[in-house]
Biotite code that builds the C-alpha atoms (Angstrom):
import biotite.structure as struc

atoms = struc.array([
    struc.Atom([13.358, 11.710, -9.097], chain_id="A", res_id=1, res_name="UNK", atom_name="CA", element="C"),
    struc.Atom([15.823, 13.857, -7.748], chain_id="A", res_id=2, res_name="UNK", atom_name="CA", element="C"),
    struc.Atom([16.334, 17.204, -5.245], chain_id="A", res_id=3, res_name="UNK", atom_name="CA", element="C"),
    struc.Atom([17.745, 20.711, -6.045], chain_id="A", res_id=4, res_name="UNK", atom_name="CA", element="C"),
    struc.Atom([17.499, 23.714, -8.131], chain_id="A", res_id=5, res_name="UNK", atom_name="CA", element="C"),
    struc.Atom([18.273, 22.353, -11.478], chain_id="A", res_id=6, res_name="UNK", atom_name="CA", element="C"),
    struc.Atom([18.658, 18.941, -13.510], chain_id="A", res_id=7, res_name="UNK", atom_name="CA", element="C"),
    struc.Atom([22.162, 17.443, -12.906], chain_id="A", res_id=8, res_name="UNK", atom_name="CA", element="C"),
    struc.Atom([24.356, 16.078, -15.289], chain_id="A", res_id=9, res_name="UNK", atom_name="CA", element="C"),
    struc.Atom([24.088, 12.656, -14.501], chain_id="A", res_id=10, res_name="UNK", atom_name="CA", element="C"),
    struc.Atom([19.960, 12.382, -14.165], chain_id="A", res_id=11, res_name="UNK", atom_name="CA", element="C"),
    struc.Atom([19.956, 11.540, -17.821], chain_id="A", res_id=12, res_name="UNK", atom_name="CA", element="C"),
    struc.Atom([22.184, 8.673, -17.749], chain_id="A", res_id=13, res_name="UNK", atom_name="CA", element="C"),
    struc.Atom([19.551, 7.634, -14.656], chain_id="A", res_id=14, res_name="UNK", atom_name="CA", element="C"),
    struc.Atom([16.767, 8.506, -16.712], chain_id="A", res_id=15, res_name="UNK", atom_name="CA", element="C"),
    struc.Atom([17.740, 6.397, -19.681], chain_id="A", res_id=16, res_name="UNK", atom_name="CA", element="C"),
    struc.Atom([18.510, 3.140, -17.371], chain_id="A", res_id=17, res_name="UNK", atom_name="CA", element="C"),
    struc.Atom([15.014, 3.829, -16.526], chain_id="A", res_id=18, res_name="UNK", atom_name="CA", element="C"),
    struc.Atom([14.066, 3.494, -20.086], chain_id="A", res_id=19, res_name="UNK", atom_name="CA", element="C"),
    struc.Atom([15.234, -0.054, -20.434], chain_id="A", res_id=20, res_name="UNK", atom_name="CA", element="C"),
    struc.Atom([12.068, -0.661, -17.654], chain_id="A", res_id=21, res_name="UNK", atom_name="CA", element="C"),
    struc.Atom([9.350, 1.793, -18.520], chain_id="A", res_id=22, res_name="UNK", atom_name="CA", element="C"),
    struc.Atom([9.886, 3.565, -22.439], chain_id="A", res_id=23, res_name="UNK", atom_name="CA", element="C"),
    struc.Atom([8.623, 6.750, -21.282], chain_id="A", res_id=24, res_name="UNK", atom_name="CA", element="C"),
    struc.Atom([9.068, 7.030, -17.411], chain_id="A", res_id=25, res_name="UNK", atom_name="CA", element="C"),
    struc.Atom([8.444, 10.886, -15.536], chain_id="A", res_id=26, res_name="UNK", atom_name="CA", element="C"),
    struc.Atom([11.474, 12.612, -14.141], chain_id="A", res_id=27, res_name="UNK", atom_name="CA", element="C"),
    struc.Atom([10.777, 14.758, -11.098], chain_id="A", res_id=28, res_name="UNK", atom_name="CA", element="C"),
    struc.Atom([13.033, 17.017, -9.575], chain_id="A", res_id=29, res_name="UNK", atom_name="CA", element="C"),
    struc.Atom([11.911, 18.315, -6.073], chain_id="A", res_id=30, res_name="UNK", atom_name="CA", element="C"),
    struc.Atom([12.887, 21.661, -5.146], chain_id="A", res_id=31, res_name="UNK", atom_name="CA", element="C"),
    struc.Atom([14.041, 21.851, -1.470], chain_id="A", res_id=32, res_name="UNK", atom_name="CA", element="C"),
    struc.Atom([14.665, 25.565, -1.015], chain_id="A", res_id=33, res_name="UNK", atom_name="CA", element="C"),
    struc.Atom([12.075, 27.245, 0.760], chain_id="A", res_id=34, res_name="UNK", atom_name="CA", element="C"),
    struc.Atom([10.286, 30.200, -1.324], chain_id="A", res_id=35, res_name="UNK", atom_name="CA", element="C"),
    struc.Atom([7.424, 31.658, 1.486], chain_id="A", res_id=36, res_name="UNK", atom_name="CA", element="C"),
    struc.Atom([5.859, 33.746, -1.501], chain_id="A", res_id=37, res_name="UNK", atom_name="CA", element="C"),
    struc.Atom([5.974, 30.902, -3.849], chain_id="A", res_id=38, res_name="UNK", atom_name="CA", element="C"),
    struc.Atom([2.338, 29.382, -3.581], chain_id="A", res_id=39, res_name="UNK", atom_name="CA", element="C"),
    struc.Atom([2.650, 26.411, -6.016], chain_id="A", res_id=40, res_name="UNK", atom_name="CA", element="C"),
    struc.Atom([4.457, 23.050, -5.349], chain_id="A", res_id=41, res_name="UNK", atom_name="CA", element="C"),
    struc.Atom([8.041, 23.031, -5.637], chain_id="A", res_id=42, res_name="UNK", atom_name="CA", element="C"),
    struc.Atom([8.480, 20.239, -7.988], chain_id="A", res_id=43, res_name="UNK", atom_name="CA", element="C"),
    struc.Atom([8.507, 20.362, -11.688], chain_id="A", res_id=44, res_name="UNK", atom_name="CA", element="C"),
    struc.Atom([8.034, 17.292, -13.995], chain_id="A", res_id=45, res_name="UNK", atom_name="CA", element="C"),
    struc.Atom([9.619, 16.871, -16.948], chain_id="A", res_id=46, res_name="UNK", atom_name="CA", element="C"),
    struc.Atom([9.376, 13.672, -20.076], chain_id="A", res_id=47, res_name="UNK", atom_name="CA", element="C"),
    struc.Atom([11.797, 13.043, -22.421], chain_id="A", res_id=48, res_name="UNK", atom_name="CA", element="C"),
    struc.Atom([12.226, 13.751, -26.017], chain_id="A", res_id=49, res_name="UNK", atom_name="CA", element="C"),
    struc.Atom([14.186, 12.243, -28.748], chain_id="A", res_id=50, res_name="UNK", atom_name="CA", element="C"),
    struc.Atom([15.679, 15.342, -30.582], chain_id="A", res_id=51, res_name="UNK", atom_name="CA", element="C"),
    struc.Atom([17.460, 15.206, -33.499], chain_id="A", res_id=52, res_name="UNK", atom_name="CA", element="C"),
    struc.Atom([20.527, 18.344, -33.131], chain_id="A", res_id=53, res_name="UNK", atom_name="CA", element="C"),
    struc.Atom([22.878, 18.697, -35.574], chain_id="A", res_id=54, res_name="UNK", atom_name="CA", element="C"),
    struc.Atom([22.302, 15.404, -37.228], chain_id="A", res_id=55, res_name="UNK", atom_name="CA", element="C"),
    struc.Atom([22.391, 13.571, -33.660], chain_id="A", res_id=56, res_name="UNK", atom_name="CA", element="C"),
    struc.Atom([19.483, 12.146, -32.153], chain_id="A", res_id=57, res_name="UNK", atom_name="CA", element="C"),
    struc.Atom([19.572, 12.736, -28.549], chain_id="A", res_id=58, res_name="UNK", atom_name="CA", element="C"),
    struc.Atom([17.399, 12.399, -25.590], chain_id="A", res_id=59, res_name="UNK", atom_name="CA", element="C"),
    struc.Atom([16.628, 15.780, -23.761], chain_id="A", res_id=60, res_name="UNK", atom_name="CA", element="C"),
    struc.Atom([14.001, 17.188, -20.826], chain_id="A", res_id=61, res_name="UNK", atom_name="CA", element="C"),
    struc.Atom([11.131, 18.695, -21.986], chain_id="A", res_id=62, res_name="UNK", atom_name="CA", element="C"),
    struc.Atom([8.995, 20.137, -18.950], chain_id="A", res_id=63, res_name="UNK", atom_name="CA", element="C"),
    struc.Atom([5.617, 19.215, -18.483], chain_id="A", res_id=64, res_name="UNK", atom_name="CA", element="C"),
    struc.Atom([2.844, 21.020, -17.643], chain_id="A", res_id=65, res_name="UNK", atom_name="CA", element="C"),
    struc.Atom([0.174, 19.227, -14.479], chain_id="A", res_id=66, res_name="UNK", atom_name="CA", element="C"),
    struc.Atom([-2.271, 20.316, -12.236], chain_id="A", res_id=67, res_name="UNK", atom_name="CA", element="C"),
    struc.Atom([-3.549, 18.553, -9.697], chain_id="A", res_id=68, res_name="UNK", atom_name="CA", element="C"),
    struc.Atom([-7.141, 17.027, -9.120], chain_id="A", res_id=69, res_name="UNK", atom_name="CA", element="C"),
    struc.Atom([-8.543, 15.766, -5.634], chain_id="A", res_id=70, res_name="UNK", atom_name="CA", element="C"),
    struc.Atom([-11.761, 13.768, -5.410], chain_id="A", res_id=71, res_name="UNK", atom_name="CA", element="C"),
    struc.Atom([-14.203, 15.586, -2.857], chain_id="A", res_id=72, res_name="UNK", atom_name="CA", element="C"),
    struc.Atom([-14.196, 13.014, -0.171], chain_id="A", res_id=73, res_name="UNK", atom_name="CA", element="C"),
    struc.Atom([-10.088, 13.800, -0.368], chain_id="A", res_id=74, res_name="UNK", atom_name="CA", element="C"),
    struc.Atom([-11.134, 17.879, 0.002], chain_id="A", res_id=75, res_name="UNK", atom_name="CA", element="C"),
    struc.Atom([-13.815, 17.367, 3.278], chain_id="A", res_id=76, res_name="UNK", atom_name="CA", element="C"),
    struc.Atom([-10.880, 15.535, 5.047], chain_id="A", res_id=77, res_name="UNK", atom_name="CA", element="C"),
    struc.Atom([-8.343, 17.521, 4.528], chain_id="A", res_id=78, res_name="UNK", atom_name="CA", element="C"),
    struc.Atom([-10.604, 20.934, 5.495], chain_id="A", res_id=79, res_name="UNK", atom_name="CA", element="C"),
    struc.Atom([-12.139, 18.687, 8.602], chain_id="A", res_id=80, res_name="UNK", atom_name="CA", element="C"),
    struc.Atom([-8.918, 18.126, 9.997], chain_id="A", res_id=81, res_name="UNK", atom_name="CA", element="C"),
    struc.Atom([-7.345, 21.483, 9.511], chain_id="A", res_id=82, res_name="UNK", atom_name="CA", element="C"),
    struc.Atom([-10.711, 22.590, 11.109], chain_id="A", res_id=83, res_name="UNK", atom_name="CA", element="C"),
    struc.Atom([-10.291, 20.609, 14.407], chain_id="A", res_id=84, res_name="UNK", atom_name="CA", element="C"),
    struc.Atom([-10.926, 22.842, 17.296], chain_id="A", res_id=85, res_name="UNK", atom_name="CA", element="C"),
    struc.Atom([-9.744, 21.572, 20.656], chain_id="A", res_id=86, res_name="UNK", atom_name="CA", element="C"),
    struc.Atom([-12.918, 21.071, 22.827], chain_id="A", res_id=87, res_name="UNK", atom_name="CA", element="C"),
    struc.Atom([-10.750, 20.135, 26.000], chain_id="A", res_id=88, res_name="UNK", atom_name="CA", element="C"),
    struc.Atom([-8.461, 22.751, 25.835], chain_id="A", res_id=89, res_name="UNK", atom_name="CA", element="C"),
    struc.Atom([-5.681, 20.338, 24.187], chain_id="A", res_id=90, res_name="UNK", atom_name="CA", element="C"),
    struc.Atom([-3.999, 21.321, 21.505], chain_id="A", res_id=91, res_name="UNK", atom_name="CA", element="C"),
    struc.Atom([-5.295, 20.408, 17.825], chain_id="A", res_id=92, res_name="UNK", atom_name="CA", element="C"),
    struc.Atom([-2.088, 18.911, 17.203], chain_id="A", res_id=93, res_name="UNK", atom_name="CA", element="C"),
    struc.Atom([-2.896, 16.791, 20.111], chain_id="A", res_id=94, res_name="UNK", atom_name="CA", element="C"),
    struc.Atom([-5.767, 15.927, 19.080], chain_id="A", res_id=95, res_name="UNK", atom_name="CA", element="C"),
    struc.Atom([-4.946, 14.661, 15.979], chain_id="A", res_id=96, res_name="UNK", atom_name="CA", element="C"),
    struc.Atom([-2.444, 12.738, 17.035], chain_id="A", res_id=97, res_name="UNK", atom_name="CA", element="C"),
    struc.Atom([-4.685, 11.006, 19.276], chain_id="A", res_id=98, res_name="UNK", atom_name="CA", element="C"),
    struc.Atom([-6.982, 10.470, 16.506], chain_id="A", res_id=99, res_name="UNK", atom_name="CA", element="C"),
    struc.Atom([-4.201, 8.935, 14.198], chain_id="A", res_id=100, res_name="UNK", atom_name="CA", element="C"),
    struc.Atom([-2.947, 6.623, 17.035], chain_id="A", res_id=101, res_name="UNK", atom_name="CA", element="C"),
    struc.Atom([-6.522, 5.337, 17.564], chain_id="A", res_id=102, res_name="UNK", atom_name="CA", element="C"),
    struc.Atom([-6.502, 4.403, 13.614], chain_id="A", res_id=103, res_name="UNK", atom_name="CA", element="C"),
    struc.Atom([-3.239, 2.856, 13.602], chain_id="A", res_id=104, res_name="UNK", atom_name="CA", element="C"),
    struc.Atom([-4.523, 0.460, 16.891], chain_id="A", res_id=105, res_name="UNK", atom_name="CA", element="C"),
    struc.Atom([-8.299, 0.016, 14.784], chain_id="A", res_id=106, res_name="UNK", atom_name="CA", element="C"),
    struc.Atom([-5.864, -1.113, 11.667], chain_id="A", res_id=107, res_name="UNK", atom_name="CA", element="C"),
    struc.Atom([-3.510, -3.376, 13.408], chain_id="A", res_id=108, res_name="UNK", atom_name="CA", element="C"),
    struc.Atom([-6.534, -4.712, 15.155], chain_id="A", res_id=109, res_name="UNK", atom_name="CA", element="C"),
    struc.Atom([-7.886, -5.379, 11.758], chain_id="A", res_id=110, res_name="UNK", atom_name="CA", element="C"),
    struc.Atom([-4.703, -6.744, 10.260], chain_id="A", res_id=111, res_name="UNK", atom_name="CA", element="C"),
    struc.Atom([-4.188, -9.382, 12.811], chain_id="A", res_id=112, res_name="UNK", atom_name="CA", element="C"),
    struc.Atom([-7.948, -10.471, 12.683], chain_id="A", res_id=113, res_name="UNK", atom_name="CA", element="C"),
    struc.Atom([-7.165, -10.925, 8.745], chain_id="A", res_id=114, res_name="UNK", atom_name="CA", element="C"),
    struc.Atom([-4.071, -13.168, 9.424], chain_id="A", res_id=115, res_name="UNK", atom_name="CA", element="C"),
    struc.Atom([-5.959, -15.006, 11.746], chain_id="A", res_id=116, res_name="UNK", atom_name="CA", element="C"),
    struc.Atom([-8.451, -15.919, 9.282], chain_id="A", res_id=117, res_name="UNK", atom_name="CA", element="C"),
    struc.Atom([-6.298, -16.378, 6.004], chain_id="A", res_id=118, res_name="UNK", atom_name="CA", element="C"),
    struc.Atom([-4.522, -18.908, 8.743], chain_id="A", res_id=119, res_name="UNK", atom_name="CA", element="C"),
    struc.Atom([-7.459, -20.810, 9.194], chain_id="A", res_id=120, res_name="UNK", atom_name="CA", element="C"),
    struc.Atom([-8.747, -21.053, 5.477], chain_id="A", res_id=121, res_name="UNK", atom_name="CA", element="C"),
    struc.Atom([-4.866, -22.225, 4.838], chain_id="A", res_id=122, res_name="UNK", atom_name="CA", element="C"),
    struc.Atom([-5.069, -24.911, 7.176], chain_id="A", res_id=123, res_name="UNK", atom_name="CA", element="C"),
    struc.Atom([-8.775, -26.268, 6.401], chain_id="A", res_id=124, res_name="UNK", atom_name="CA", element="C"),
    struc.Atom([-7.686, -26.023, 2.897], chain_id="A", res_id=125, res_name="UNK", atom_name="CA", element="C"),
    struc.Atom([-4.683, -28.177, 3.720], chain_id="A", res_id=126, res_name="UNK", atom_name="CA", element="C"),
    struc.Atom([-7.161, -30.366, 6.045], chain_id="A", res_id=127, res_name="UNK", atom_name="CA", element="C"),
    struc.Atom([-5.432, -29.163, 9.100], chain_id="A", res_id=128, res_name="UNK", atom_name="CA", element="C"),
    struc.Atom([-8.363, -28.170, 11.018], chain_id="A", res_id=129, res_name="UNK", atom_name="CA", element="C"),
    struc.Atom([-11.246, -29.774, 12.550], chain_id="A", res_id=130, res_name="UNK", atom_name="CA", element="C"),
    struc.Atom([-13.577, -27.298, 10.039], chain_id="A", res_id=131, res_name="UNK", atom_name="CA", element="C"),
    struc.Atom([-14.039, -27.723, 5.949], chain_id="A", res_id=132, res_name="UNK", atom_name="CA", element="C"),
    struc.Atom([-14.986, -25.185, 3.903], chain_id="A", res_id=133, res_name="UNK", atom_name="CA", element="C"),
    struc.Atom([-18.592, -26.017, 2.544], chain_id="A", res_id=134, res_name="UNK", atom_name="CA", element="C"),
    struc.Atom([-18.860, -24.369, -1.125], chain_id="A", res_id=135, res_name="UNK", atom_name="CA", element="C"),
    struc.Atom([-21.862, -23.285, -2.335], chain_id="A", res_id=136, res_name="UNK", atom_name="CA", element="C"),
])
């Protein structure tokens, strides 16, 4: 992955280390330049090729056509929260913001309840704790 315009000298030699990892890894090159007309996404994805030019085989960017697909659960969230109209006079942005910071609390919340009880099955399974795991 890289930013800018145009492919770079160098993202091949980047791309190919990649190779040694994952034989046929995606290279995406992010456009940061803002284009207000432009309604599409400004990234572009591109595999690789082995060519053979001029009686060289060589690896070369070949773009790569996409589209994108969203479940509808993903499509009735996304419209429900650019629908949120303020009921108290606050600001949506407020209001989502509140909503989000309520999440992260309800996750954390739910995070630390899950250490505490991975903790406790650790430490009756080490026979630790008064408790013992019956299984059924």
């Amino acid at each position: 992955m890289a930013t800018g315009s145009d492919i770079q000298n160098n993202d091949m030699q980047i791309h190919k280390a990649l190779m040694d990892i994952n034989e046929s890894p995606i290279y995406v090159l992010l456009n940061p330049a803002i284009n207000r007309a432009q309604k599409d996404l400004l990234d572009t994805f591109f595999e690789s090729e082995l060519h053979v030019i001029d009686g060289v085989s060589s690896v070369i960017f070949v773009r790569s056509a996409y589209t994108i697909e969203t479940l509808e659960a993903e499509r009735i969230s996304k419209d429900h929260v650019a629908h949120i109209k303020p009921s108290d006079g606050s600001s949506a942005a407020t209001q989502l913001a509140a909503h989000l910071t309520r999440m992260h609390s309800a996750i954390k919340m739910l995070n630390s309840h899950i250490k505490a009880l991975h903790n406790l099955l650790s430490a009756i399974q080490k026979g630790e704790s008064p408790y013992e795991l019956l299984y059924c």
